[in-house]
BAFI-3210 file (N, C-alpha, C; in Angstrom, 3 decimals, decimal comma, padded with zeros to 6 digits):
// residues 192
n [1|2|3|4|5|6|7|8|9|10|11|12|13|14|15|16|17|18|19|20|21|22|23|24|25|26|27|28|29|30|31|32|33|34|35|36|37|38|39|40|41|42|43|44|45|46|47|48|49|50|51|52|53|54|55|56|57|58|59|60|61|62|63|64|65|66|67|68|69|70|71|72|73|74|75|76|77|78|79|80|81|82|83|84|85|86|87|88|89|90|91|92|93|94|95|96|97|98|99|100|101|102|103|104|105|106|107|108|109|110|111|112|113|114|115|116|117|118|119|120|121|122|123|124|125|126|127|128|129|130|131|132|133|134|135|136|137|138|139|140|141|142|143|144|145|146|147|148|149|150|151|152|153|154|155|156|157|158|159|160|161|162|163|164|165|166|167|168|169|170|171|172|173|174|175|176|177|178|179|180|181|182|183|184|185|186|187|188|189|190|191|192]
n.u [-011,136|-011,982|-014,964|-016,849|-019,996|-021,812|-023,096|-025,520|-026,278|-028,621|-030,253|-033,698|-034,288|-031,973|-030,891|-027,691|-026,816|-026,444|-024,937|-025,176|-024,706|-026,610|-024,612|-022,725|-019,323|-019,274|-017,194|-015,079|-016,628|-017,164|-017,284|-017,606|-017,973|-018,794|-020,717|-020,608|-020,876|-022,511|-021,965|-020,915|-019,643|-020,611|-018,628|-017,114|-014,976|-014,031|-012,108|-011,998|-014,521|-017,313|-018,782|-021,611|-024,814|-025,791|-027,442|-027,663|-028,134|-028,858|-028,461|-029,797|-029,998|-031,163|-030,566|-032,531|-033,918|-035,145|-035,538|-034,429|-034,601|-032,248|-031,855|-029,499|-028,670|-026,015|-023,513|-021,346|-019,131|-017,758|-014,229|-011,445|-009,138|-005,690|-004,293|-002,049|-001,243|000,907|003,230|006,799|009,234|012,310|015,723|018,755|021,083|023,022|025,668|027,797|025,949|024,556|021,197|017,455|014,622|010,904|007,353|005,217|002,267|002,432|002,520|001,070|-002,888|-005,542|-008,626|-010,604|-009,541|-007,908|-005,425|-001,758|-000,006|003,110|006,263|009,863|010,403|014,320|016,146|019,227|020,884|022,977|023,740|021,762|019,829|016,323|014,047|011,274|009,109|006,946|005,128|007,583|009,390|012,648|015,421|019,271|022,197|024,474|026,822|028,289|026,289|023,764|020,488|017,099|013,933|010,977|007,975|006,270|002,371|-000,004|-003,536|-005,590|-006,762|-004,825|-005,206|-003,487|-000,900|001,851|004,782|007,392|010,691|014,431|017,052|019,836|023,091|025,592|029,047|029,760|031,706|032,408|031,778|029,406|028,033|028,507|027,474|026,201|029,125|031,569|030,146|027,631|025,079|024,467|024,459|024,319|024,137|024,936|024,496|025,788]
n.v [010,919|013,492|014,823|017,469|018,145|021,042|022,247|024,250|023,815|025,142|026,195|027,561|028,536|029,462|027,703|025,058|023,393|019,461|017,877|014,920|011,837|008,972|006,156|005,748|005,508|004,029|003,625|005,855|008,186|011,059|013,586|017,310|019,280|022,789|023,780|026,396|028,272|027,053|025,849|023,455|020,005|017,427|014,539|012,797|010,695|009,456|007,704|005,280|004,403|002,395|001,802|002,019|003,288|005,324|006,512|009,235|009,958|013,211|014,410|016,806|018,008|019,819|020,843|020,146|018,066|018,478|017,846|017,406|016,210|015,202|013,703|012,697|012,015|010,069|009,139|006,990|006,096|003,783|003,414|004,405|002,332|003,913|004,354|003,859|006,658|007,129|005,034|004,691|005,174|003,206|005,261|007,312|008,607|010,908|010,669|010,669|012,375|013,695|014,435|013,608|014,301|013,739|014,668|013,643|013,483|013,412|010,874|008,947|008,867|009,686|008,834|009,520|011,759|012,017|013,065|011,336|008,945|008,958|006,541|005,622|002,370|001,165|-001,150|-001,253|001,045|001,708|003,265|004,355|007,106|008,987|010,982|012,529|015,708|017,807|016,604|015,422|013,253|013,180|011,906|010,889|010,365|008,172|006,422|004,449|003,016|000,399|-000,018|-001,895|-000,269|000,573|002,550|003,374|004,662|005,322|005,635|007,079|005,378|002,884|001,907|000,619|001,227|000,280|001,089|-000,367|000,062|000,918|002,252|003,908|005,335|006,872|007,117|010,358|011,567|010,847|011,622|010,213|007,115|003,941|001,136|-002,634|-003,859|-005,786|-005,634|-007,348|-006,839|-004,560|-001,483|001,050|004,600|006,773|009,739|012,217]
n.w [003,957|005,855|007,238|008,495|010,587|011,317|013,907|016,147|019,365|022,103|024,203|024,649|027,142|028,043|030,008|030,964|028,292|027,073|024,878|023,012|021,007|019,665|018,738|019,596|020,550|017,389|015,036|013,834|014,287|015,869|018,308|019,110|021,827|022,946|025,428|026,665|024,141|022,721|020,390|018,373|016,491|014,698|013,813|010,888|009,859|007,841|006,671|008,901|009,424|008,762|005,256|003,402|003,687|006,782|009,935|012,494|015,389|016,997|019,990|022,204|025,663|028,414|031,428|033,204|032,063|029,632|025,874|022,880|019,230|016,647|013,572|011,630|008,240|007,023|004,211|003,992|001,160|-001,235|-000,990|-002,799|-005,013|-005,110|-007,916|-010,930|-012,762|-015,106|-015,398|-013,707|-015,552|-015,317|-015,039|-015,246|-012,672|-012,518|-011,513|-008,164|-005,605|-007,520|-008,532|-009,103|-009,653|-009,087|-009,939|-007,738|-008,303|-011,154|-011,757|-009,388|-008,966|-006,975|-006,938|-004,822|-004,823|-002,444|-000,522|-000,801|000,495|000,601|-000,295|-000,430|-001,348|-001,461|-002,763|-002,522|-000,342|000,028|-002,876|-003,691|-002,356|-001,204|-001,072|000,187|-000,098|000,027|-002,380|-003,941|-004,992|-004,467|-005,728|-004,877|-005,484|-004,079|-004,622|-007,217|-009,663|-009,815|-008,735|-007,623|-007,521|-005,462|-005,345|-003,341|-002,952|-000,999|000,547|002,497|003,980|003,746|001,313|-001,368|-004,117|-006,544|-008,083|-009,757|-010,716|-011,867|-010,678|-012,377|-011,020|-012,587|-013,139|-013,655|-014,688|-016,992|-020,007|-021,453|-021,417|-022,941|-024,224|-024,614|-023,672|-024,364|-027,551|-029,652|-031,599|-031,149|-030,362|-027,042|-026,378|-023,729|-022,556|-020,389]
ca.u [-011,585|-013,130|-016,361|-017,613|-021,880|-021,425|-024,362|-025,780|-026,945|-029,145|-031,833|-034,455|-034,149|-030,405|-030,015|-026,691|-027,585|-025,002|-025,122|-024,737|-025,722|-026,585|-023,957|-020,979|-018,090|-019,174|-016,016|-015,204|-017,750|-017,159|-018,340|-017,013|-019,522|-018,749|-021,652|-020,557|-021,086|-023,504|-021,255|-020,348|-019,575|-020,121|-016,899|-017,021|-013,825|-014,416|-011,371|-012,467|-016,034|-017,940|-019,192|-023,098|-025,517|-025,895|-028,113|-027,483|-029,274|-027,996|-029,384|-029,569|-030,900|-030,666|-030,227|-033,555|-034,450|-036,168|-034,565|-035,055|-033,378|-031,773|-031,677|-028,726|-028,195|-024,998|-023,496|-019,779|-018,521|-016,636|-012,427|-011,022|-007,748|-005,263|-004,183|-000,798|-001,497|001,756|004,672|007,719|010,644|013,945|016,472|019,925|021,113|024,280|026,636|027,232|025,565|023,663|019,707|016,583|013,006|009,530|006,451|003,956|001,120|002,103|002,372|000,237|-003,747|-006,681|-010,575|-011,327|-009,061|-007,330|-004,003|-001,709|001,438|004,500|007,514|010,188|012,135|015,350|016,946|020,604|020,424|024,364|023,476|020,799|018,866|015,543|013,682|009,709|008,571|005,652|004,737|008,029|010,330|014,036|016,454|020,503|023,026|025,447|028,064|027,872|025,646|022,454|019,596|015,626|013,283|010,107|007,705|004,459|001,469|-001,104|-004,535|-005,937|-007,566|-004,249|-005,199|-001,829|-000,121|003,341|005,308|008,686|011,886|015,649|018,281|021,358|023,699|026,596|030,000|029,848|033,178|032,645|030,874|029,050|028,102|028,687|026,738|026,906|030,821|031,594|028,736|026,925|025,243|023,937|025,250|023,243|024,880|023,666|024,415|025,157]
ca.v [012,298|014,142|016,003|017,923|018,129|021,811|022,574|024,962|023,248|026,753|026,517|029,113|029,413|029,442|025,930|024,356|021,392|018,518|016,973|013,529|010,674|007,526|005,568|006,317|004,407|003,802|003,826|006,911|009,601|011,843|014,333|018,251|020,292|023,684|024,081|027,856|029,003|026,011|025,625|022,059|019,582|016,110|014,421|011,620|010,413|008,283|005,926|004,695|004,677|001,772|002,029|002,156|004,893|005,674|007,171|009,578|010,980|014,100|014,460|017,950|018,112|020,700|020,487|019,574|016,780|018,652|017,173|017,431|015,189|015,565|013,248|013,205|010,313|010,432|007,605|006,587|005,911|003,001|003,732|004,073|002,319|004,710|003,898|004,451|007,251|006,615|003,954|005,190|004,550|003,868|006,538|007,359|009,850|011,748|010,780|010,770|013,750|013,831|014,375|013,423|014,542|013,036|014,475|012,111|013,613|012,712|008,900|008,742|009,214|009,111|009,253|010,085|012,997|012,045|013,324|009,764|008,827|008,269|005,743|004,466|001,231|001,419|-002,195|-000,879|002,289|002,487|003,350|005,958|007,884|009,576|012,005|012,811|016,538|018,621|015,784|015,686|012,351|013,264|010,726|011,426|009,193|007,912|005,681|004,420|001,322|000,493|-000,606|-001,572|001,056|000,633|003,340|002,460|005,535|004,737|006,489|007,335|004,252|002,085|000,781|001,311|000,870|000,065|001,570|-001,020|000,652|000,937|003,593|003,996|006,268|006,494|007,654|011,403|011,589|010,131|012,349|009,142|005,408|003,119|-000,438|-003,161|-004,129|-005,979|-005,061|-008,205|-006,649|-003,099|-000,626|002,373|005,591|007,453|011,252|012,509]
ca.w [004,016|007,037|007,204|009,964|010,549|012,279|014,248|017,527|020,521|022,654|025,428|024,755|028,578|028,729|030,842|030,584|027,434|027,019|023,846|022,669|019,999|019,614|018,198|020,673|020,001|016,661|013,853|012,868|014,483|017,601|018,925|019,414|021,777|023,402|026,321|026,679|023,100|021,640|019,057|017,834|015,748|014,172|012,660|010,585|009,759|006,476|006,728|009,958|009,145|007,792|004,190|003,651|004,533|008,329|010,432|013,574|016,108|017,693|021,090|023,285|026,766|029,104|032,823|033,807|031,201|028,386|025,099|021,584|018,589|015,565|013,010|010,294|007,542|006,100|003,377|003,441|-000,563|-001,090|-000,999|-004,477|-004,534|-005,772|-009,180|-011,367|-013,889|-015,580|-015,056|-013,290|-015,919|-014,964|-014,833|-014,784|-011,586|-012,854|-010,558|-007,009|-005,152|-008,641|-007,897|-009,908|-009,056|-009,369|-009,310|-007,424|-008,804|-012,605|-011,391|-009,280|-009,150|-006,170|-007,787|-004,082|-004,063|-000,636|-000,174|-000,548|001,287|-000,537|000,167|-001,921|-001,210|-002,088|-002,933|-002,482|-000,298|-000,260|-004,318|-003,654|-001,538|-001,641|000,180|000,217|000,510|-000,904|-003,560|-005,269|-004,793|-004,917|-005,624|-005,269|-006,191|-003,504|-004,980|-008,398|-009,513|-010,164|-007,515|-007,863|-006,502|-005,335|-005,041|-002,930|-003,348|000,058|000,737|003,910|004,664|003,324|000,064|-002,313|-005,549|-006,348|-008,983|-009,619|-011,899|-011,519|-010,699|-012,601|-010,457|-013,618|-013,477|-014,429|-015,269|-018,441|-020,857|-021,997|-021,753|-024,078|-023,790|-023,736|-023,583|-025,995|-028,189|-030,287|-032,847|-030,888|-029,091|-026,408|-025,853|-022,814|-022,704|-018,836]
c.u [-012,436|-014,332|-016,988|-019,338|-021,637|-023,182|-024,380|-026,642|-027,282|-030,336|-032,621|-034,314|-033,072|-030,070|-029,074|-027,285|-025,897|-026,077|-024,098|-025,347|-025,401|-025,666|-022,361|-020,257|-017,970|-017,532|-015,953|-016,199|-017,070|-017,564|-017,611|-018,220|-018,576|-020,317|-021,462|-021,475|-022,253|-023,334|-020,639|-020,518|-019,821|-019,288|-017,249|-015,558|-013,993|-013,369|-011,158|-014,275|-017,071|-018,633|-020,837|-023,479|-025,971|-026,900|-027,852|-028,160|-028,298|-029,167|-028,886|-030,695|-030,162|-030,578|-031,556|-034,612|-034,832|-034,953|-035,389|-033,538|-033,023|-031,353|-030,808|-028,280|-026,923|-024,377|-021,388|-019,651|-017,671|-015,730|-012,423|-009,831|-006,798|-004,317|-002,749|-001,257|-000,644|003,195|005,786|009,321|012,101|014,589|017,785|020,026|022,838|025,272|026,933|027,293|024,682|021,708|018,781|015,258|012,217|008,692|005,570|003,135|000,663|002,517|001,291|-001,291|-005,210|-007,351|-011,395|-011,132|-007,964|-005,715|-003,344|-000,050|002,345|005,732|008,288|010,885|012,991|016,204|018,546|020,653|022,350|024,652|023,221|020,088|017,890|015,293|012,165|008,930|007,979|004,917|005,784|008,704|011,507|014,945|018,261|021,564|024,067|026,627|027,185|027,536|024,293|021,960|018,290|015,096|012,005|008,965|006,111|003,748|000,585|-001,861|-004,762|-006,174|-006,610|-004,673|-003,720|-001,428|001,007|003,597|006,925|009,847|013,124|016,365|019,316|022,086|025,239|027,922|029,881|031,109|033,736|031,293|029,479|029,086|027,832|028,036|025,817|027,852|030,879|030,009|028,508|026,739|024,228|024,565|024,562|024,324|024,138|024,338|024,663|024,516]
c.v [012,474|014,741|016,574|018,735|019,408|022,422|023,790|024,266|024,365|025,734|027,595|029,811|029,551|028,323|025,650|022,819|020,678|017,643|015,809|012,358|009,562|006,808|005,682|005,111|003,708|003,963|004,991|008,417|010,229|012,926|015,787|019,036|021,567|024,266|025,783|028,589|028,204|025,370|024,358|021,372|017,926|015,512|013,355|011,748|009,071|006,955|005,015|004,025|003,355|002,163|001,709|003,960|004,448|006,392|007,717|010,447|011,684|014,432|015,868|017,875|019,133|019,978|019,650|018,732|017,305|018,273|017,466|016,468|016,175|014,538|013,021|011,779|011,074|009,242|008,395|005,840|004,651|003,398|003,515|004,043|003,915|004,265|005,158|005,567|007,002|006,141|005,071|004,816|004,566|004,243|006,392|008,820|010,469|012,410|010,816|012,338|014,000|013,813|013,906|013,603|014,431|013,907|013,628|012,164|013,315|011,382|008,185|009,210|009,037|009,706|009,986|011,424|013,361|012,622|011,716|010,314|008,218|007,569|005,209|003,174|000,269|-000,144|-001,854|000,784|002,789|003,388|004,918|006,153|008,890|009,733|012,462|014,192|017,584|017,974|015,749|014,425|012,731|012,244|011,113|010,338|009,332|007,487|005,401|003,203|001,674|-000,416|-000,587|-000,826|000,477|001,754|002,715|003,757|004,394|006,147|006,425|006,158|003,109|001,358|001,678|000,485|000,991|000,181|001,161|-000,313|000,553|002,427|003,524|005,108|005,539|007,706|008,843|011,931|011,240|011,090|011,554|007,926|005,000|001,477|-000,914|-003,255|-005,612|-006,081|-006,262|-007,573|-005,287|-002,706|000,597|003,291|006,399|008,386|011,469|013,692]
c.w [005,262|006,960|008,808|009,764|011,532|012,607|015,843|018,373|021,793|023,168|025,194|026,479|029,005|029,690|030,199|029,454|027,556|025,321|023,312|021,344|020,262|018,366|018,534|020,168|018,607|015,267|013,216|012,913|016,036|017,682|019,732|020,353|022,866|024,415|026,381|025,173|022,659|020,856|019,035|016,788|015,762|013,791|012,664|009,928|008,821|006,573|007,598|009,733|008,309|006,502|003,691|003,936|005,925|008,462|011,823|014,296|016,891|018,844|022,310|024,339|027,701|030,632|033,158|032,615|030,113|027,592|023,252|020,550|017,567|014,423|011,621|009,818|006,915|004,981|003,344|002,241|000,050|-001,537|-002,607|-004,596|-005,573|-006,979|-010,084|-012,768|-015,118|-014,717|-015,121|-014,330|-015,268|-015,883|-014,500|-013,565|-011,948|-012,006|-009,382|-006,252|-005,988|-008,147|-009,462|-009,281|-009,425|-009,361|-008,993|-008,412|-010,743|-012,331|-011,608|-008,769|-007,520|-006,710|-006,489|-003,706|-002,690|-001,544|-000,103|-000,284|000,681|000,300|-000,647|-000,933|-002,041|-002,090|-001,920|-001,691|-000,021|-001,928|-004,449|-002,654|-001,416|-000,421|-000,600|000,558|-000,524|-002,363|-004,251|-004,236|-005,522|-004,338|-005,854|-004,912|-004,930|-003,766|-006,662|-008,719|-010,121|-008,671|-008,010|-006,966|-006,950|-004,633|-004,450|-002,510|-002,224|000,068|001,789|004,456|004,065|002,578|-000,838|-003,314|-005,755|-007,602|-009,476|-010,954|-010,686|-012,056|-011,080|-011,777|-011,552|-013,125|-014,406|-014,800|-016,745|-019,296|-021,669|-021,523|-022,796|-023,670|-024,694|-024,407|-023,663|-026,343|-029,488|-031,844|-032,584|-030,089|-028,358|-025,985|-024,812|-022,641|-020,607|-018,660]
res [x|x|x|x|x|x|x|x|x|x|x|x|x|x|x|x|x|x|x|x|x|x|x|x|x|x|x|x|x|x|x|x|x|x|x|x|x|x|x|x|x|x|x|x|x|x|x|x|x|x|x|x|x|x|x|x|x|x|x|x|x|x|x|x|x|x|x|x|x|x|x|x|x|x|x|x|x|x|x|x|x|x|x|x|x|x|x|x|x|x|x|x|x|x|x|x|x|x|x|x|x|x|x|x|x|x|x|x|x|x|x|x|x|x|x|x|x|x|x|x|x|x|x|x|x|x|x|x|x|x|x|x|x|x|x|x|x|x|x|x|x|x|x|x|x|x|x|x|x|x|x|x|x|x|x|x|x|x|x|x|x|x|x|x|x|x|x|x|x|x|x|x|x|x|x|x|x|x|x|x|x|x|x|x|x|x|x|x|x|x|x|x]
***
């Protein structure tokens, strides 16, 4: 997560100031300033950012040396991996061209809130093929088979959780499966 410290950097006598802090090149901070208007900013950038509380000095000086500080503590949280809300079952995909759609967000969970980056990988991608857009994972059946899928949920600062199931892509041509062939002493019917 970002945060921006938005502040005004003004000369009572109108001198050009330049502002700066101590802790340049530090992980995760920089530094927005507009000399015309005054107008700038702090940016911490948390998943860069060491974890602890900080301290920064914001420093304005005008042309001819006068200077005044600014002192701002801020505290970076420790990352909270992102965590499976509920297990991804496998799924049949009804056929080829057949689709099936996820939402992430009943999966999976961040405590920090971040926005998290979705990926699946696809064992068999002659099988199936998925696609990633606005939080929804759609999966559509290429040929017919089964393949393992792995879904991996990352947070800003790459911590991630992996979500393992399998894709049936079934012969929709058949109003039904029947399994297994020859049947022991059970049999599963699956509905397309």
């Amino acid at each position: 997560e970002d945060y921006k410290f938005r502040f005004r950097g003004i000369d009572p006598d109108d001198h050009i100031v330049t502002v700066t802090y101590d802790g340049q090149g530090e992980a995760g901070l920089s530094i927005e300033f507009d000399s015309a208007t005054g107008e700038g900013s702090l940016n911490i950038h948390a998943p860069s950012a060491r974890e602890g509380s900080h301290t920064c000095i914001l420093k304005i000086k005008d042309e001819y040396g006068a200077s005044s500080n600014y002192e701002l503590k801020y505290t970076v949280l420790p990352n909270s991996v992102p965590e499976i809300a509920r297990e991804i079952e496998s799924f049949a995909v009804n056929g080829v061209g057949g689709e099936c759609s996820l939402n992430v967000s009943d999966y999976f969970t961040d405590a920090d809130g971040e926005p998290l980056q979705v990926s699946a990988a696809i064992a068999d991608r002659k099988i199936l093929a998925c696609t990633f857009e606005d939080g929804v994972l759609t999966f559509v059946g290429r040929r017919i088979g089964v393949t393992p899928v792995r879904v991996i949920a990352s947070d800003a600062k790459g911590a991630s959780v992996t979500s393992s199931f399998e894709v049936l892509v079934r012969d929709d041509s058949n109003p039904m499966d029947v399994y297994p062939n020859p049947a022991v002493d059970y049999v599963n019917i699956r509905t397309g």
